[in-house]
C-alpha positions in Angstrom: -26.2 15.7 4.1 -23.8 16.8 6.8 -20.0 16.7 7.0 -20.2 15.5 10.1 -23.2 12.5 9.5 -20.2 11.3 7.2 -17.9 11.4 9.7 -19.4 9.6 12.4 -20.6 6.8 9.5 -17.3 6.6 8.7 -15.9 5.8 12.2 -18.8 3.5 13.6 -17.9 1.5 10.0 -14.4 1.7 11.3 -14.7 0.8 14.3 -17.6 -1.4 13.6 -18.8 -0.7 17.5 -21.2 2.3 17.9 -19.5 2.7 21.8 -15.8 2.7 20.1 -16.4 4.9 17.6 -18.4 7.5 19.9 -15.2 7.4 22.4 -12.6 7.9 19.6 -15.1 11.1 18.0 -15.3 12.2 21.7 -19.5 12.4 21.1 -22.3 10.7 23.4 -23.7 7.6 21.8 -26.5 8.7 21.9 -25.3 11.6 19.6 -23.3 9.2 17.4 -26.8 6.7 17.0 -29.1 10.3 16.1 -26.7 11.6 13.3 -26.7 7.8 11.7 -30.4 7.8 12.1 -30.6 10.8 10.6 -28.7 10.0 7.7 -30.2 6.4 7.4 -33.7 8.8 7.0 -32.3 11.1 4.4 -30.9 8.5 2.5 -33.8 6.0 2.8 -32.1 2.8 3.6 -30.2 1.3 6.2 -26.7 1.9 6.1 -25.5 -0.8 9.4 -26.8 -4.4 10.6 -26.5 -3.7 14.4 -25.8 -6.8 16.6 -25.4 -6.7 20.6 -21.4 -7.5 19.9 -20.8 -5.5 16.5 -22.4 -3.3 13.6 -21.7 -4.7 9.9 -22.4 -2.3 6.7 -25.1 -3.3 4.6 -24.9 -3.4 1.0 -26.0 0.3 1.0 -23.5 1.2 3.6 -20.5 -0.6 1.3 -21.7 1.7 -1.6 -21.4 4.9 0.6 -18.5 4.3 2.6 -15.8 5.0 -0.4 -17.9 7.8 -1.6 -17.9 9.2 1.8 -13.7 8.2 2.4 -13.3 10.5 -0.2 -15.3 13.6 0.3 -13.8 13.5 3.7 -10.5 13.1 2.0 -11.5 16.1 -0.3 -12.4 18.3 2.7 -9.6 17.7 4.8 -7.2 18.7 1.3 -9.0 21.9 1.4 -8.4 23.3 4.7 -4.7 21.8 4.2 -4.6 23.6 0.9 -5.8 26.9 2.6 -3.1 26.7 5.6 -0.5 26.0 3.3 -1.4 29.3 1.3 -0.9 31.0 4.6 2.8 29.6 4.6 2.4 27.2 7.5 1.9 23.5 6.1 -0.4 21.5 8.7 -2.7 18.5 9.1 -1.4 15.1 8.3 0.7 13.2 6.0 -1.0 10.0 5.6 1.7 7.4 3.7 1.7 3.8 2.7 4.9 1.8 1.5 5.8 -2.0 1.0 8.4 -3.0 2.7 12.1 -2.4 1.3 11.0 -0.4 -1.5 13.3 0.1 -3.9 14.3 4.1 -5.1 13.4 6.0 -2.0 14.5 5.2 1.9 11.3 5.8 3.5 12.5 6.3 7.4 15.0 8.8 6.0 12.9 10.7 3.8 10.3 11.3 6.6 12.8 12.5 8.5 13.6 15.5 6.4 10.1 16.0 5.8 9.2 16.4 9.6 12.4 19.1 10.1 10.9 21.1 7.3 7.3 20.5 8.3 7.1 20.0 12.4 3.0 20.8 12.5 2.1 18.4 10.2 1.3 14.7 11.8 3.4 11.7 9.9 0.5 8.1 9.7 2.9 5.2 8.3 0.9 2.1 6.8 2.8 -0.7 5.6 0.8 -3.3 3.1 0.7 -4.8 0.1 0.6 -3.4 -3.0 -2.7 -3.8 -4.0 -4.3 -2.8 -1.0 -2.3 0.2 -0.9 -3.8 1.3 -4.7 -7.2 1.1 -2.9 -6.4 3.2 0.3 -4.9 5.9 -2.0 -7.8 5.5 -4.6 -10.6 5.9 -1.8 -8.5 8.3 -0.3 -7.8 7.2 3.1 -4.1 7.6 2.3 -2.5 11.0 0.6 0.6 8.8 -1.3 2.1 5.4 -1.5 5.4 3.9 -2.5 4.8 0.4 -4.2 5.2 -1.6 -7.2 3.9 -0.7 -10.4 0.8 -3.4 -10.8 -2.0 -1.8 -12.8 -2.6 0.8 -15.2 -3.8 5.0 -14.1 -7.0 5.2 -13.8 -9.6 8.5 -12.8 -8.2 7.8 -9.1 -5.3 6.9 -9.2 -1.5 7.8 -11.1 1.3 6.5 -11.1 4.7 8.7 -10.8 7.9 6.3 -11.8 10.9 5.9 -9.4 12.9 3.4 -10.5 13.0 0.1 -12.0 15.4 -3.0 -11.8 15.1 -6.9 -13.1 14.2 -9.5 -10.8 16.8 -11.7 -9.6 16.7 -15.5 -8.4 18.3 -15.9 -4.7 19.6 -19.4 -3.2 21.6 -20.8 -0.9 25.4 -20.9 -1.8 25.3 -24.9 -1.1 22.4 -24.8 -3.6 22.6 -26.9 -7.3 21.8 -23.3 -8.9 24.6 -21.9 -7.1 27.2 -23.9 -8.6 26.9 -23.0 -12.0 25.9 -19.0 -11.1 24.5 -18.4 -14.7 21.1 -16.8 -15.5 18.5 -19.2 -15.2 14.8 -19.2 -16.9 11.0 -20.4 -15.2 11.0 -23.4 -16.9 14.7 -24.5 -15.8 13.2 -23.5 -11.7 9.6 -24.2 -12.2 10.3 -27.4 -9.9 11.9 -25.8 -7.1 10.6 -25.1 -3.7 9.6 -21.2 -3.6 9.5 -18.8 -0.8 7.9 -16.4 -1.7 5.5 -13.0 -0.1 1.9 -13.1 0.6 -0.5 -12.7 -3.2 -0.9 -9.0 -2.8 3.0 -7.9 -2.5 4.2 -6.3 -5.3 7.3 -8.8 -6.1 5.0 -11.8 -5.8 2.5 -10.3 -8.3 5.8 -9.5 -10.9 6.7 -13.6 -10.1 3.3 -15.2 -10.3 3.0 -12.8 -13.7 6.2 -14.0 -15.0 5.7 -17.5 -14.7 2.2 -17.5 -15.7 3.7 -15.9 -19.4 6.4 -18.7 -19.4 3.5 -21.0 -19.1 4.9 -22.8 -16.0 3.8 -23.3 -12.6 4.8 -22.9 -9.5 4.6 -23.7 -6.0 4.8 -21.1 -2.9 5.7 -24.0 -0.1 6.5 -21.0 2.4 4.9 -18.0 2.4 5.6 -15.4 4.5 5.0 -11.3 5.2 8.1 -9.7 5.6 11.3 -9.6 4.0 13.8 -10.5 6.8 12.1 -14.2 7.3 11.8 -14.6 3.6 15.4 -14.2 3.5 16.5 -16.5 6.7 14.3 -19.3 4.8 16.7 -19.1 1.9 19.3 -18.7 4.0 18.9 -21.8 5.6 18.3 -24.0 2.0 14.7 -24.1 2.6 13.9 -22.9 -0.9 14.9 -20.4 -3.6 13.0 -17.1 -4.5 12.5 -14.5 -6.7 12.7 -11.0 -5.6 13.9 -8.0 -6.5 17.4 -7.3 -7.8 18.3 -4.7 -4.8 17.2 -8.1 -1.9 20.4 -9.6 -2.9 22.4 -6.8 -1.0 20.7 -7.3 2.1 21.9 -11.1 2.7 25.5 -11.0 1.0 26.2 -14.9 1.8 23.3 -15.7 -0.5 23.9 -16.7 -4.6 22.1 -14.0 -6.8 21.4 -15.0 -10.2 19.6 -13.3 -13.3 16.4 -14.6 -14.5 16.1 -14.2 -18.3 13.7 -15.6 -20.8 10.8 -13.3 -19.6 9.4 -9.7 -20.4 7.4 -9.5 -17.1 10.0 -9.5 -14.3 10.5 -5.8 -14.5 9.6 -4.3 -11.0 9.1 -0.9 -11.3 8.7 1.3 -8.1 6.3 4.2 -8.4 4.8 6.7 -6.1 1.2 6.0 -6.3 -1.2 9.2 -5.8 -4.6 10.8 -6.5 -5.3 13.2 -9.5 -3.2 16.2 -9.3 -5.9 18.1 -8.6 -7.0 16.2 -5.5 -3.5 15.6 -4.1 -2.9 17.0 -0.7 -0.6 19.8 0.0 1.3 17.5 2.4 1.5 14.6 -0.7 2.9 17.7 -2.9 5.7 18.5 -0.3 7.0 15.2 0.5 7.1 14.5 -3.8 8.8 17.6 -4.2 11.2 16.6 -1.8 11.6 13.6 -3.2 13.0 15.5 -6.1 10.1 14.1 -8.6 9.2 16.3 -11.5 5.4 16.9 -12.2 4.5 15.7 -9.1 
């Protein structure tokens, strides 16, 4: 099996167009079609369902495609690894990060990283975090900032930043506001929530909270980003939870502490691969991060 029969599976599964992917490699696609063939042959199964509009992976091709994310991942550590022996760190920085992340200031932290490394390329993905555990996990990203929201596992470890209580926000006309003491689940279960999409980091902490209180909850208005979240509350449209650090970004609001719960910690972490498989450019930005054992 060839490095580069991974590769081009890799794009066309990507890309899920044989044509796209064979622009983007800069190979015929005729080339790009052989070296799949070839490794469809020496692996004994089909790894695509071609159509005329698109290609789809089969089950085979699933099972292969994080296998082959990471060998690629592996290989392109390695060279990085051997350049930065040399004293010259290149290739790419491939980072992740919810949005607003509490314990680091992303924009300014690439920033310094680019002035001491100018070779190597900066890719910035913003999600949620559970997809970011999987992109780091299969490799397709060197490091992410998110919440804590599962344990280590063979693929994945998690380095501590900081960590801070969630707080309930609400409009300053709002019948929470009035009194401005700590409130529980049970006393806002009723409310109408605004909340972030399932996989976001605060809304996992929330729906985890709640669900230990043993009370429900309704999301009436769910949205992706943190600026809208907050212009809904702004407005009296509903209350949310969110992280104790929100409140600063939308000073007219009412902030108040939620108590009678052990899960509303939200703990930011730098989420990473084995030490051993970390990239040289993953090391750097950690250790200018100022994060021990990194």
């Amino acid at each position: 099996m060839e490095l580069r029969h991974l590769q081009h599976f890799v794009a066309v599964a990507e890309d899920q167009h044989f044509t796209r992917a064979a622009e983007r490699l800069l190979v015929s696609q005729s080339g790009l079609s052989a070296s799949i063939r070839a490794l469809e042959r020496e692996l004994g199964t089909p790894l695509f369902v071609r159509t005329t509009r698109r290609v789809t992976l089969t089950e085979a091709g699933r099972a292969l495609l994080g296998e082959a994310e990471r060998i690629l991942a592996q290989v392109r550590s390695a060279h990085e690894a051997v350049a930065a022996v040399q004293g010259v760190l290149r290739g790419t920085l491939a980072l992740g990060t919810e949005q607003c992340i509490a314990g680091v200031h992303v924009a300014r932290l690439l920033a310094a990283f680019r002035r001491l490394h100018p070779d190597v390329e900066i890719r910035l993905r913003q999600a949620g975090a559970g997809a970011l555990a999987e992109e780091v996990a299969a490799g397709r990203l060197d490091l992410a900032f998110a919440v804590r929201t599962q344990a280590d596992s063979d693929q994945l470890r998690s380095v501590p930043l900081t960590s801070e209580p969630m707080t309930v926000l609400c409009h300053a006309g709002h019948r929470l506001a009035t009194g401005g003491a700590a409130v529980t689940p049970d006393e806002i279960g009723g409310e109408v929530f605004v909340d972030f999409h399932p996989d976001w980091g605060p809304r996992r902490i929330t729906d985890a909270a709640f669900a230990a209180a043993g009370v429900r909850r309704t999301v009436a208005l769910e949205v992706n980003d943190v600026h809208s979240l907050l212009d809904l509350v702004d407005e009296n449209l509903g209350i949310a939870v969110v992280p104790r650090h929100f409140r600063h970004k939308r000073e007219a609001l009412t902030a108040l502490p939620l108590k009678g719960t052990d899960e509303a910690a939200y703990e930011t972490v730098a989420l990473l691969p084995p030490p051993e498989a970390a990239s040289p450019a993953a090391r750097a930005l950690m250790t200018l991060l100022g994060t021990e054992g990194a």
